[in-house]
C-alpha positions, -999 to 999 in steps of 0.1 A, spaced: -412 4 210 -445 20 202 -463 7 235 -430 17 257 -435 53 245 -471 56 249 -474 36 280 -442 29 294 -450 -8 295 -441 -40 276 -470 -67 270 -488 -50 294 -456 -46 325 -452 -19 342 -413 -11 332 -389 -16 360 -354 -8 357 -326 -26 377 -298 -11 396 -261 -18 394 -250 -56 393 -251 -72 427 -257 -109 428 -231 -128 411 -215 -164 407 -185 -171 391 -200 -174 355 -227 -148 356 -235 -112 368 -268 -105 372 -289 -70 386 -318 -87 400 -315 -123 415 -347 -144 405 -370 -144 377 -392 -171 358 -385 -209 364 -382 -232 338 -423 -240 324 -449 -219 308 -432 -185 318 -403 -190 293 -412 -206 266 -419 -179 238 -399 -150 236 -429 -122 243 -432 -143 276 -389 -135 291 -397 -99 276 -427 -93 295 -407 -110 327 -377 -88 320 -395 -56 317 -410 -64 350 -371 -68 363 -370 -105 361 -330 -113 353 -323 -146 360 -346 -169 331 -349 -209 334 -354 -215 299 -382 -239 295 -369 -279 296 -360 -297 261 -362 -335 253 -361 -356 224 -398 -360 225 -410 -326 215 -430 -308 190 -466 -328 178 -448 -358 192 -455 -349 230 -489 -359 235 -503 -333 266 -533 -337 278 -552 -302 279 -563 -285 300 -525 -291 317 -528 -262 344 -555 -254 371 -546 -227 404 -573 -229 428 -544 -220 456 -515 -243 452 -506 -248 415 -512 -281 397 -498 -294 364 -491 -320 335 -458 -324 317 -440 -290 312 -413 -299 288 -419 -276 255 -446 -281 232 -424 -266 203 -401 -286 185 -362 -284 203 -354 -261 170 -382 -237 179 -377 -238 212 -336 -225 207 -352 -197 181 -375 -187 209 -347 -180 232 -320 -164 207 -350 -142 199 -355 -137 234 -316 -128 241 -312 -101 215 -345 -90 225 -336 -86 262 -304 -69 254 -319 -44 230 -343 -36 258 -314 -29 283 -297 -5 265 -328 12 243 -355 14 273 -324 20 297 -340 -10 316 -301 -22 328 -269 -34 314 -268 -56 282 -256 -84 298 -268 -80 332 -296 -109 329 -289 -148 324 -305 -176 307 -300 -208 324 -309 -238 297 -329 -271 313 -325 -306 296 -336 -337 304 -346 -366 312 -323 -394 310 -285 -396 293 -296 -411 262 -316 -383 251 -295 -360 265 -265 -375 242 -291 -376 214 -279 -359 180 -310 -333 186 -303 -324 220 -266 -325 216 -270 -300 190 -290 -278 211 -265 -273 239 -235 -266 214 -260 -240 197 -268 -226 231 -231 -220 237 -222 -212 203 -250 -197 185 -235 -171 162 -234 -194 132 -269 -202 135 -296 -187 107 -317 -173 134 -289 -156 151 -273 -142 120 -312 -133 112 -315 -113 148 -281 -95 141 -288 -86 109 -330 -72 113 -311 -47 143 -287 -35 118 -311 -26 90 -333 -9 116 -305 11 136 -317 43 125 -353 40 142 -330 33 177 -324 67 202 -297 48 225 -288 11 207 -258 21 184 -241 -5 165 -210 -5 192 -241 -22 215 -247 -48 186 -213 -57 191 -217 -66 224 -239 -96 219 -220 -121 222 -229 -158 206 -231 -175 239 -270 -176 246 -268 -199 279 -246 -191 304 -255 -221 326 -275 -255 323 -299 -276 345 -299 -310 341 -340 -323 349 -344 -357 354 -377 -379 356 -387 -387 388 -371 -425 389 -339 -416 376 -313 -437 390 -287 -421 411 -258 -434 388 -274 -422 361 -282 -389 373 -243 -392 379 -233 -400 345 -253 -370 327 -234 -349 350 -203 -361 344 -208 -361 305 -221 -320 305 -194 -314 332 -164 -332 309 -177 -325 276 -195 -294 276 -174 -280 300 -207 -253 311 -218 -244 346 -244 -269 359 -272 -273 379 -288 -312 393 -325 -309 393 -334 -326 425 -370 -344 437 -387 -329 470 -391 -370 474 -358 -365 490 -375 -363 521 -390 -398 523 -428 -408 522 -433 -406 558 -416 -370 561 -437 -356 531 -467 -368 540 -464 -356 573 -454 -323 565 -481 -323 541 -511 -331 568 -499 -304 595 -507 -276 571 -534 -288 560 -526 -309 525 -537 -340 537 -559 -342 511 -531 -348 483 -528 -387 474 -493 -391 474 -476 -421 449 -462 -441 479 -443 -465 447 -427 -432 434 -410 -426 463 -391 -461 463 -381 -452 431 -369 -422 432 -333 -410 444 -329 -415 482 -306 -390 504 -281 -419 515 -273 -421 478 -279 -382 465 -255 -374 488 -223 -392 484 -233 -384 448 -231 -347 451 -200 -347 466 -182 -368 443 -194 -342 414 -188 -313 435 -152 -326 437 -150 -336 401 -161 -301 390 -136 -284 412 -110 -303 403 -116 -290 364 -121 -255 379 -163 -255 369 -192 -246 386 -214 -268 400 -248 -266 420 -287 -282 428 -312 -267 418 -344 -272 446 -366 -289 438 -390 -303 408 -427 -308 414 -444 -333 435 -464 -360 418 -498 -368 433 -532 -384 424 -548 -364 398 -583 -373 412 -603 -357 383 -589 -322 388 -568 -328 353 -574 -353 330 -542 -376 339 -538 -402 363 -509 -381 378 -505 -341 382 -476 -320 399 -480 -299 429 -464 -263 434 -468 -233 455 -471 -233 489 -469 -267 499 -439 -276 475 -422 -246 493 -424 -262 526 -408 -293 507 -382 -279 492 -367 -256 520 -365 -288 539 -350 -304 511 -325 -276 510 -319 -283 551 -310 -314 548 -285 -310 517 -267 -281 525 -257 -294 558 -241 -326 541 -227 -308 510 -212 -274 528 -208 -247 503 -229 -266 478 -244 -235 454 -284 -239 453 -311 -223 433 -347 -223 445 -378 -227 431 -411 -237 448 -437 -218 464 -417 -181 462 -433 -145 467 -434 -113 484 -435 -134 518 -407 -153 516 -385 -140 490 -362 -116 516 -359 -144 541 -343 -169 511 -318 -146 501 -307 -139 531 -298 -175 535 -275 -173 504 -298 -194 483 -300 -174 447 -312 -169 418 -348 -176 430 -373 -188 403 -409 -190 403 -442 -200 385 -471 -204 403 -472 -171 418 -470 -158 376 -501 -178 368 -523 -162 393 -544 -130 394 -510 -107 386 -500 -123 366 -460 -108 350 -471 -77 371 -455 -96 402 -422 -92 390 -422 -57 390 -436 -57 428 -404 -83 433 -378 -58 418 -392 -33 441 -386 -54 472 -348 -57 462 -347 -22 457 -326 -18 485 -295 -40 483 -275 -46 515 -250 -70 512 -264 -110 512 -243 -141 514 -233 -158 482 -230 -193 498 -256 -210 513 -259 -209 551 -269 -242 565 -280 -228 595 -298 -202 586 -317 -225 557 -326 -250 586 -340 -221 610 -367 -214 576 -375 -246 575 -385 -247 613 -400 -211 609 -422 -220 580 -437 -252 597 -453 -228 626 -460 -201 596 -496 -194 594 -492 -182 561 -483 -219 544 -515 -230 565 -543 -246 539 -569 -221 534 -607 -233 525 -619 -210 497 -654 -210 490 -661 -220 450 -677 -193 434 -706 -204 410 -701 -186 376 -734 -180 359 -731 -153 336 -720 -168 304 -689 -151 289 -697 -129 260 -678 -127 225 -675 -86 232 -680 -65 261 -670 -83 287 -663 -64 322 -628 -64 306 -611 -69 338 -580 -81 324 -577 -111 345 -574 -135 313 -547 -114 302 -527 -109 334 -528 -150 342 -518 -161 307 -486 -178 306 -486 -173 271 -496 -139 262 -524 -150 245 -546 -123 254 -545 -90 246 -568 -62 260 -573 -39 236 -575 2 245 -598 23 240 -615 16 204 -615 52 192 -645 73 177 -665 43 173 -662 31 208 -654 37 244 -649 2 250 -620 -18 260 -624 -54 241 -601 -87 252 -591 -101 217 -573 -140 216 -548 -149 197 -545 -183 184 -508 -187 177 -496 -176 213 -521 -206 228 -514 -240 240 -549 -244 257 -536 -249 289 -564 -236 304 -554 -212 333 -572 -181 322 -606 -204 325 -601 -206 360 -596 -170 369 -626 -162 347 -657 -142 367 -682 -158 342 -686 -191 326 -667 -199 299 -633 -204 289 -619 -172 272 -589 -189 250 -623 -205 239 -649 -180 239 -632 -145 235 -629 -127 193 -596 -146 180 -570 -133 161 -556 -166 132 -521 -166 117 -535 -189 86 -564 -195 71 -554 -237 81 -558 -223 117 -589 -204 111 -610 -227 93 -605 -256 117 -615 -241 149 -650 -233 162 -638 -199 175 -654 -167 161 -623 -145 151 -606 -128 120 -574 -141 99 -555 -118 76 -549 -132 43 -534 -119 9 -546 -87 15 -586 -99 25 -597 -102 61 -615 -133 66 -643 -131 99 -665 -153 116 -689 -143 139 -725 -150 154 -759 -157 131 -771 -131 158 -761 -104 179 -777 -73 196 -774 -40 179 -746 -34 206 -729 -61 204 -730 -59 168 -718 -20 167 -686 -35 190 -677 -66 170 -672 -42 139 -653 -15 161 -635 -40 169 -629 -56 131 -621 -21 121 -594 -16 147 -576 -47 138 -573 -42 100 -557 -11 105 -540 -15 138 -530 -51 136 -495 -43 147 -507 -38 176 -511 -74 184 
């Protein structure tokens, strides 16, 4: 509330406010029609608020499995965005009951922020949960128990914890009465997407849908593979615009789910779900595996951006000319280019990542609300033709051409304070791990990028976008939660604790530097909720 009234921002986003609802399916209603896909983008709740303030409504929550918390070993660093975008696993780090407090946080935040920064209505956004990979973990107790809380979390502690914070604080609110507080429902998911590993058998793939479609009785999305397209069709596609380089897992593709099957498949669940009056749709597409070939330290990474969007609307080609009317949402390589073009094919919501974990950063949603700005009336179904005329279009597009980009040698170490303070780290964080300080007051002039340990997951992207050497979730002032945190990392930082601040920093410093690093102390003992 305090940075919304100074700045008229939130984590840093410019505010956008959304118009009347226009984009709608038969179990949601939503202002804006894209937003952040499942992955790094949504998996705390400062991450969908900074999304939503930007006008993101649509929200892939990030994907659940049994395998979660300390359990699911990730290599680090997981991300790197020279151009296209390149990962490891992106199923959440948290544990699955973090994870579901992350996003009930998330929905009352969201909702408050509607009515209270007159951002939209209160339930003109979405979330859209993602599961996976296979039927027995999704039929595991701790999954199992996840969707019903999604659908049904008003008995929940955290919920009741939410509701309850709001009402004791009601009086500090200029628009959010308690007849708003009503409003929020206990329904936190509208819709789910089912993600399955690449390998998945097709009667499997079958099965979970069946199960969510009979038992949880919620509108679904099938997470398909661009492998869809067959190894020669990929790799040919690949090499004409330039991504020839990319060492494709010719095995993965026998394994995965083939078009003869996926289709026949589809239509038998489209059936089934309209036969129980449901919605049902694909979602387009998952990742592409390839080589990792040193880039990240696994044997496999997954591709996105540009090249996976070439996949993708392809993919979405050849399905929705043998399912007609089959709903799709589309993720893969979106942004200002191409964003217009999809929707006017009937493909929504659109979701994105890699165009989030470059230079902009959450600012690009607030350039995306402005391109829907002006609504005119789009299809709600897909149009098979018009899908397989983008497909042809973006083969010939110059824009989904491989660029070289020359590697620029970093040199200048990164300092501890006083960096350029470019804001680059912060912008690219998937996170919100770093925070740029304002101006520091009487003591300084400066601008100082503080870190903050809690948000981080070390996936490295902020390294990359860097102008000097050095890794800022590294190198940059840190900010601990505990004094367990703080005493086992490196980092030079501060941690609050029963009353005392605790600081490392440098054996030696320059006067300035020195004269900053306690501007900078000073600021966050008595400013710390600012961070």
């Amino acid at each position: 509330m305090d940075e919304y009234a100074q700045y008229h921002t939130i984590y840093g986003v410019a505010v956008q406010p959304a118009g009347p609802t226009q984009y709608a399916h038969d179990f949601m209603r939503i202002e804006m029609p894209f937003g952040p896909a499942a992955g790094p983008h949504t998996q705390l709740a400062q991450n969908i608020a900074a999304a939503y303030a930007g006008g993101a409504r649509f929200f892939e929550l990030k994907t659940v499995q049994p395998i979660d918390g300390t359990d699911l070993v990730v290599n680090k660093p997981c991300i790197s965005v020279p151009d296209e975008c390149y990962n490891i696993e992106w199923s959440t780090e948290l544990t699955v009951q973090e994870a579901f407090e992350e996003y009930v946080k998330a929905y009352f935040l969201l909702a408050f922020m509607a009515v209270e920064f007159q951002l939209g209505h209160i339930d003109g956004f979405s979330f859209n949960m993602s599961v996976g990979y296979d039927l027995k973990g999704i039929q595991s107790e701790k999954i199992n128990t996840f969707i019903d809380h999604m659908i049904h979390a008003e008995t929940t502690t955290i919920y009741q914890q939410c509701k309850s914070y709001l009402e004791q604080h009601m009086e500090q609110f200029t628009y959010f009465t308690p007849s708003y507080l009503q409003q929020i429902g206990g329904q936190i998911a509208e819709s789910l997407t089912v993600s399955t590993m690449h390998g998945c058998p097709a009667n499997e793939i079958e099965q979970i849908a069946s199960y969510l479609i009979q038992d949880k009785k919620i509108p679904l999305y099938i997470k398909l593979n661009p492998t869809l397209l067959g190894y020669d069709t990929v790799q040919q596609i690949l090499r004409k615009k330039g991504y020839g380089y990319m060492q494709l897992n010719e095995q993965q593709f026998a394994e995965d789910l083939h078009v003869e099957d996926a289709v026949p498949m589809l239509k038998r669940l489209q059936q089934e779900a309209e036969q129980r009056h449901q919605f049902f749709g694909i979602k387009l597409t998952n990742t592409l595996p390839v080589k990792s070939q040193g880039l990240l330290p696994d044997e496999f990474m997954y591709v996105s951006g540009k090249p996976l969007f070439l996949l993708a609307i392809h993919v979405a080609a050849k399905l929705s000319d043998a399912c007609r009317n089959i709903p799709i949402s589309f993720s893969g390589g979106l942004d200002e280019h191409n964003l217009l073009a999809m929707l006017k094919t009937g493909i929504f919501p659109l979701t994105m990542t890699t165009t989030v974990l470059k230079a902009h950063g959450y600012a690009c949603f607030s350039r995306f609300s402005k391109i829907f700005a002006v609504k005119p009336k789009y299809p709600m179904v897909p149009d098979s033709k018009a899908i397989a005329a983008l497909a042809e279009q973006a083969m010939t597009d110059a824009y989904y051409q491989k660029k070289d980009k020359k590697s620029h040698v970093k040199t200048e170490k990164l300092p501890l304070v006083n960096c350029r303070a470019c804001g680059l780290c912060v912008a690219v964080c998937p996170n919100r791990a770093n925070r740029m300080l304002p101006k520091m007051g009487m003591m300084s002039e400066k601008r100082q990028i503080v870190h903050i340990d809690a948000y981080c997951n070390e996936c490295g992207n902020c390294a990359g976008f860097c102008p000097y050497d050095g890794k800022p979730y590294r190198d940059k002032f840190t900010i601990f939660k505990t004094m367990e945190e703080f005493l086992s990392s490196p980092a030079m930082g501060i941690c609050h604790d029963n009353g005392a601040q605790h600081v490392r920093f440098p054996d030696t410093l320059d006067d300035a530097d020195e004269n900053e690093l306690y501007a900078l102390m000073k600021k966050l003992a008595h400013d710390s909720h600012e961070i």
